[in-house]
C-alpha positions, 0 to 999 in steps of 0.5 A, spaced: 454 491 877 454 486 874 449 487 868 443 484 869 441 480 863 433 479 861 430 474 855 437 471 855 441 478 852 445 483 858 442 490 858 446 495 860 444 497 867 445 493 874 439 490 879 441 496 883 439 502 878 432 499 878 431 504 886 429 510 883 424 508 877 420 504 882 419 510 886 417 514 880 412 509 878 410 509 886 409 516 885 406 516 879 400 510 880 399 511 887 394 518 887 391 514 882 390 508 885 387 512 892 383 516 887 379 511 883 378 507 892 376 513 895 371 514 889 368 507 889 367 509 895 362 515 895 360 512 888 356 505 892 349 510 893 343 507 888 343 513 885 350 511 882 352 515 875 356 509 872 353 502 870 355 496 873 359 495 865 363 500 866 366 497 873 366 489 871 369 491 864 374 496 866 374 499 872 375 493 877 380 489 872 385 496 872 385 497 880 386 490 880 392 491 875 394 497 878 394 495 885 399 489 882 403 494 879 404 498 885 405 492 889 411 489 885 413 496 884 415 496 892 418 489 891 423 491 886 425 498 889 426 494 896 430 489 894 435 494 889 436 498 895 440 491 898 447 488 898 452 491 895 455 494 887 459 488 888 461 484 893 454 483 895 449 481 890 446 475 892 440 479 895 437 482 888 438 474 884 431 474 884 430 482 880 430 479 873 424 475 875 421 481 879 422 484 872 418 480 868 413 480 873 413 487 871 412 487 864 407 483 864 403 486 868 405 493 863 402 489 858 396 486 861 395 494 863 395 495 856 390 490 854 385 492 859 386 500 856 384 497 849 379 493 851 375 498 856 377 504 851 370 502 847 365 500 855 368 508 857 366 510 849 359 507 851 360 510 858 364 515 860 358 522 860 355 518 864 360 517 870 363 524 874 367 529 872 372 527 877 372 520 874 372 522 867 379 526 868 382 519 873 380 515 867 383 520 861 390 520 866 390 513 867 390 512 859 395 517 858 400 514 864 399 507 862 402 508 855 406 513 857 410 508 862 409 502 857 413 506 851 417 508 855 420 502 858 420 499 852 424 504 849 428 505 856 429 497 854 431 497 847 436 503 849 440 499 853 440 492 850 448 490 848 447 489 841 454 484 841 451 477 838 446 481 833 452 484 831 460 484 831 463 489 837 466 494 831 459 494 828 456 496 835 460 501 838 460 504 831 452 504 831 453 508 838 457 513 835 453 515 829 447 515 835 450 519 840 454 524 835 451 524 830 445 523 830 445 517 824 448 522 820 454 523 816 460 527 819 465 527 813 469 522 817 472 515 814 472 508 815 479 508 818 478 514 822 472 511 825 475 504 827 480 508 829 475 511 835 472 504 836 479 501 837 480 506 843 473 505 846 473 498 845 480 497 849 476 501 855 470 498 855 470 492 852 474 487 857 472 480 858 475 481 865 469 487 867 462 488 865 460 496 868 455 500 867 454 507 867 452 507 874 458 503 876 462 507 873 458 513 877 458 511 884 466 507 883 468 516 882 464 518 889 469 511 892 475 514 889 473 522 891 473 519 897 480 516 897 484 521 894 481 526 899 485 523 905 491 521 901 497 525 902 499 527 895 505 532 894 506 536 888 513 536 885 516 541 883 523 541 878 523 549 877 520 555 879 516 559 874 519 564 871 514 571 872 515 572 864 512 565 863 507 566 867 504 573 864 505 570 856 501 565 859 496 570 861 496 574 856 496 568 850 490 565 853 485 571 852 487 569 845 486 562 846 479 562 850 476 568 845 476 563 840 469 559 844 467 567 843 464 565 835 459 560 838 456 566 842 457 571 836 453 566 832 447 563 836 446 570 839 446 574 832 440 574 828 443 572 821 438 576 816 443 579 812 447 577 806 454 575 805 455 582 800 453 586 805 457 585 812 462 578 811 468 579 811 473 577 805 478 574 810 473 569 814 470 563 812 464 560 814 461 566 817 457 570 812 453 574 816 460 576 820 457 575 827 463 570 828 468 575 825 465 581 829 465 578 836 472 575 835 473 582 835 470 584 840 473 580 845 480 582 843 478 589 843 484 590 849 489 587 846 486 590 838 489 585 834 489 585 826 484 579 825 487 577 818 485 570 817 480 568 820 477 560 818 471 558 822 469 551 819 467 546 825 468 539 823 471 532 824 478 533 825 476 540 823 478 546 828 476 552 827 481 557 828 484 566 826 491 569 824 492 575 828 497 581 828 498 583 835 503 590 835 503 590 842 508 584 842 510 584 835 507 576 833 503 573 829 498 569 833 494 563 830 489 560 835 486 554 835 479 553 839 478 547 843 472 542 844 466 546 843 461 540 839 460 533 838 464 533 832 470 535 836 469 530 842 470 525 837 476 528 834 479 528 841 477 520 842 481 519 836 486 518 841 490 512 836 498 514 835 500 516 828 506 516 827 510 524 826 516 524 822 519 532 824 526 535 821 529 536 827 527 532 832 526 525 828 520 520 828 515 519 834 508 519 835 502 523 836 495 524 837 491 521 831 486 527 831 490 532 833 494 530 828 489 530 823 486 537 825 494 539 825 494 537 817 487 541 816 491 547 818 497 547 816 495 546 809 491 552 809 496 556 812 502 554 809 501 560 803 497 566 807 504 565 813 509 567 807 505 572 804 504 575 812 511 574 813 512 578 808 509 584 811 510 583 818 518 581 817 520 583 824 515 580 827 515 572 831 510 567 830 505 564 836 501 558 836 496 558 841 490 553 844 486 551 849 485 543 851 484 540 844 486 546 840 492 546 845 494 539 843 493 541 836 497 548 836 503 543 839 503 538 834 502 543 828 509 547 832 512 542 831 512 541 824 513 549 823 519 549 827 524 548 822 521 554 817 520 559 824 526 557 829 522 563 833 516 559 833 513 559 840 508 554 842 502 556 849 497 549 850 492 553 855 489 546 858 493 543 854 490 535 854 494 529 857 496 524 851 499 528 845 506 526 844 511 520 845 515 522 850 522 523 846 518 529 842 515 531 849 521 531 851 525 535 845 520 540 844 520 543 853 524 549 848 518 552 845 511 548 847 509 551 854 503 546 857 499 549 862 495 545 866 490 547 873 491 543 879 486 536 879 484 538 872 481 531 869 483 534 862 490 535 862 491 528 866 487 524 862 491 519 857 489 511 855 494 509 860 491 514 865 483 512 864 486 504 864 488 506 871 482 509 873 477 503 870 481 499 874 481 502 880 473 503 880 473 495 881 478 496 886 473 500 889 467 497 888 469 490 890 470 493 897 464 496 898 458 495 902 454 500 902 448 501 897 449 504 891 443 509 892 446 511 898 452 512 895 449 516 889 445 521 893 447 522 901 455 521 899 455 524 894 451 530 896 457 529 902 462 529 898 459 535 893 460 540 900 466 537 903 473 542 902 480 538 900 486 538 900 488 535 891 496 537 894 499 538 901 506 540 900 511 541 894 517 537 893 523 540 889 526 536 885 533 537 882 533 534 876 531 536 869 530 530 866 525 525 867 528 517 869 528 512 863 525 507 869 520 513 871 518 512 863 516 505 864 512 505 869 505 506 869 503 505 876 505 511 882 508 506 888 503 509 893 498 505 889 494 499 891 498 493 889 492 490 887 491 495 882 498 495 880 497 488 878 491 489 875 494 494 871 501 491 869 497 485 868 493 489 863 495 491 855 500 495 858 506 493 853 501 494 847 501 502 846 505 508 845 503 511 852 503 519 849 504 525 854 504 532 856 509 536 851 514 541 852 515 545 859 509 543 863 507 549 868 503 546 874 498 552 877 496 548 883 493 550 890 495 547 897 489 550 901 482 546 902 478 547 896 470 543 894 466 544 888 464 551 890 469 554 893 472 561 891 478 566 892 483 560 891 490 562 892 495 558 887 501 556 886 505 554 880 511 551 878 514 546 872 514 539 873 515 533 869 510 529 864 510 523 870 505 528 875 499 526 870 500 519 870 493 518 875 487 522 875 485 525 881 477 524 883 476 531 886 469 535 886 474 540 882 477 535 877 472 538 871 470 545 874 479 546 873 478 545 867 474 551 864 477 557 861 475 561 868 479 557 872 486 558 868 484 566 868 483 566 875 489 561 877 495 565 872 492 572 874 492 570 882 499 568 881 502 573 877 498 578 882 501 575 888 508 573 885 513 575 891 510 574 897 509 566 894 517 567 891 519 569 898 514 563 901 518 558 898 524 560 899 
């Protein structure tokens, strides 16, 4: 940071992401480089094999480029080791220089490659065996690293003046998700995932690139490694909550089954012969098939089951569980491109409801909730003719979880028994007064650090801001910073909370509510952020009754045999991302099994512990 800029356009990396590129290239080119000096070397007898052409018109001209090459390489790899992220870039003003340097070194290396290709036609049978195979390898490596780097070049130029900065960031999506090609999606959705991108990314204020972003989580990892944070707790969990969490999310997380059941089936058979009636978009069955086998303990009834993945698309089953008397509809969570952007359709929609009123939602949960809704609406009121006695449960994991509460919602009034489990539930679904009326039958689990269950336009605008922070006051390289820190920060155990507070209160504050910044928080953090857009948004929160399995023991990326705790918050715990090792791993299905199964297990003695 900043960017650095070539040719009178920025490109997307900094002066001090060139260190590792420029060792490559040393590595690459010094072998060769000794090999063509030791062979000149013994090549100087009378007897010599290669004519005095071959040296003049080719051989000489490419050491001497290599040579060059590898020089200016070690000057650019030096001095994008100097200074610092931000607050200390003088040392590398002259990289843009070294660089066109650089490229015009690749092309004179290119050129000589061309214009030796017809001498080394002429020549090359009567040079060594070993020479032959250096020359064959410099060939292959100066038009590898030459198309490469312009490649490289083109990949991460900004676009903004060739094109609008709707147009760019569209371009992005299609490439990166998509591949150039359709997905169903509209015009609006598609503005509407440029819109969140550009209220994050595209600020006049800031210029990041993805290894600012990189190096500024290892600063705050740091940070909040030493920070004395308390989780506060308003209830305890019921023991009851705790085992229908357990018991919802094996139907929650059997929904990411279908994906294994049908890469590892071998698909030969025809729809007439094995699929089943009651599924969609699964011919062969294998989908249907391993849904079944992962359920094989609870043995539900599967009698619906739609497997369509696609932009505001999710895929989800019906299921009869006799055990507990309900109908089940699960929801699967991100599993393909398609759904990540669903997930960063994140725009509020506005959610009319019977018996809550009006607020906002998720945009793309909102969508995908539709999708459902519209094709369940009929099979729940034939299936409810043949199970009278039994209640409906709506179950997810992370989006699923955000679509399942959302389309809760707009089933309550018809199935006032309905029940609602958001495994993983994301953070940014509902306006806070829905969040608030629904605590009776949305039940949102979150892990610990888990980044997912944080994460919220108002939580990611903080944490940008906080990146700055951190930068700013850096002095160390960013290289050192992404390798022995990080390699530090990886094997460190921390602490995500050192105690727990019990608060009396069941609702949250209206000031609460209006704040987005905690008070322990940087003041020039602060500033940035309420200086920054804050009034501009509906700020979406965690919905219903948010249970909190969190761990006070010292944890790192690798850690294991975790004891946990759980309790009910409030929505206002998860307005800021903890940077932790464990912030993504808290995420996966296999940390809520083991969080939920750990504090059913150990119930009593963490009962008697808080009291």
């Amino acid at each position: 940071m900043p960017s650095i800029r070539l040719f009178g356009r920025r490109f997307n990396f900094a002066s001090d992401d060139l260190t590792i590129p420029s060792l490559i290239d040393i590595i690459l080119r010094l072998p060769l480089l000794v090999t063509f000096i030791i062979f000149r070397i013994k090549d100087e007898s009378p007897n010599s094999t290669c004519p005095s052409s071959f040296y003049n018109g080719y051989f000489y001209p490419l050491l001497s480029v290599y040579i060059a090459i590898t020089i200016s390489a070690v000057f650019i790899c030096f001095i994008s080791t100097r200074g610092s992220p931000l607050k200390n870039i003088r040392p590398r003003r002259h990289m843009p220089l070294l660089i066109y340097i650089r490229l015009f070194l690749v092309l004179i290396d290119i050129g000589i490659n061309i214009m030796g290709s017809v001498i080394i036609i002429r020549v090359f049978q009567m040079c060594a065996i070993i020479l032959r195979a250096t020359i064959i390898t410099t060939i292959v490596l100066s038009w590898s690293v030459a198309i490469a780097l312009f490649i490289i070049l083109a990949f991460f130029i900004d676009l903004t003046g060739f094109v609008s900065a709707e147009k760019k960031w569209e371009m992005r999506i299609r490439l990166i998700f998509c591949c150039g090609r359709g997905y169903g999606g509209q015009s609006s959705d598609i503005k509407n995932i440029v819109k969140t991108l550009q209220y994050l990314f595209d600020d006049e204020r800031f210029d990041l690139v993805p290894s600012d972003v990189a190096a500024g989580l290892i600063l705050l990892q740091q940070e909040d490694a030493i920070e004395e944070r308390s989780v506060n707790i308003i209830q305890n969990v019921p023991l009851e909550l705790l085992k229908e969490g357990l018991y919802y999310n094996t139907y929650a997380q059997s929904a990411f089954g279908w994906t294994i059941g049908f890469c590892c089936g071998c698909c030969t058979c025809c729809a007439s012969c094995c699929g089943n009636q009651d599924s969609v978009n699964d011919p062969c069955g294998n989908q249907y098939n391993t849904l079944r086998y992962l359920l094989r303990r609870q043995n539900p009834i599967i009698l619906y089951a739609n497997f369509h993945g696609a932009f505001h698309r999710a895929p989800f089953y019906i299921a009869a569980d006799n055990e507990k008397k309900t109908i089940i509809v699960s929801i699967r969570g991100t599993l393909s491109a398609t759904d990540v952007l669903t997930d960063i359709n994140a725009v509020e929609d506005v959610l009319e409801t019977e018996l809550f009123g009006s607020g906002y939602c998720h945009s793309g949960m909102h969508s995908a909730a539709k999708y459902i809704l519209d094709d369940i609406s009929t099979r729940l009121n034939d299936i409810f003719t043949k199970y009278p006695d039994y209640k409906l449960i709506i179950c997810g994991y992370s989006l699923g979880a955000g679509i399942a509460s959302i389309l809760s919602i707009q089933l309550k009034s018809k199935y006032p028994h309905l029940k609602c489990y958001g495994i993983a539930m994301p953070g940014s679904v509902l306006s806070e007064n829905l969040a608030l009326a629904t605590r009776d039958f949305i039940y949102s689990y979150v892990v610990d650090a888990d980044m997912i269950g944080r994460a919220s336009m108002r939580s990611l605008e903080h944490l940008r801001d906080r990146i700055i922070d951190a930068l700013s006051k850096c002095n160390r390289n960013k290289i050192r910073l992404l390798t022995m820190t990080l390699a530090r920060t990886l094997i460190k155990r921390g602490q995500t909370f050192h105690s727990r507070n019990n608060r009396t209160q069941s609702l949250i504050d209206n000031s609460v509510t209006n704040s987005i910044i905690p008070t322990d928080v940087n003041p020039s953090i602060s500033q940035l952020v309420l200086t920054h857009h804050s009034g501009e948004r509906v700020h979406l929160v965690l919905p219903g009754t948010i249970i909190h399995l969190y761990s006070t023991d010292r944890v790192g990326l690798f850690s294991r045999g975790i004891s946990y705790r759980a309790g009910i918050t409030t929505y206002d715990q998860f307005f800021q991302l903890i940077v932790h090792p464990r912030m993504w791993l808290d995420h996966f299905p296999a940390s809520y099994s083991t969080a939920l199964a750990d504090i059913i297990e150990n119930y009593e003695q963490i009962s008697q512990q808080i009291a």
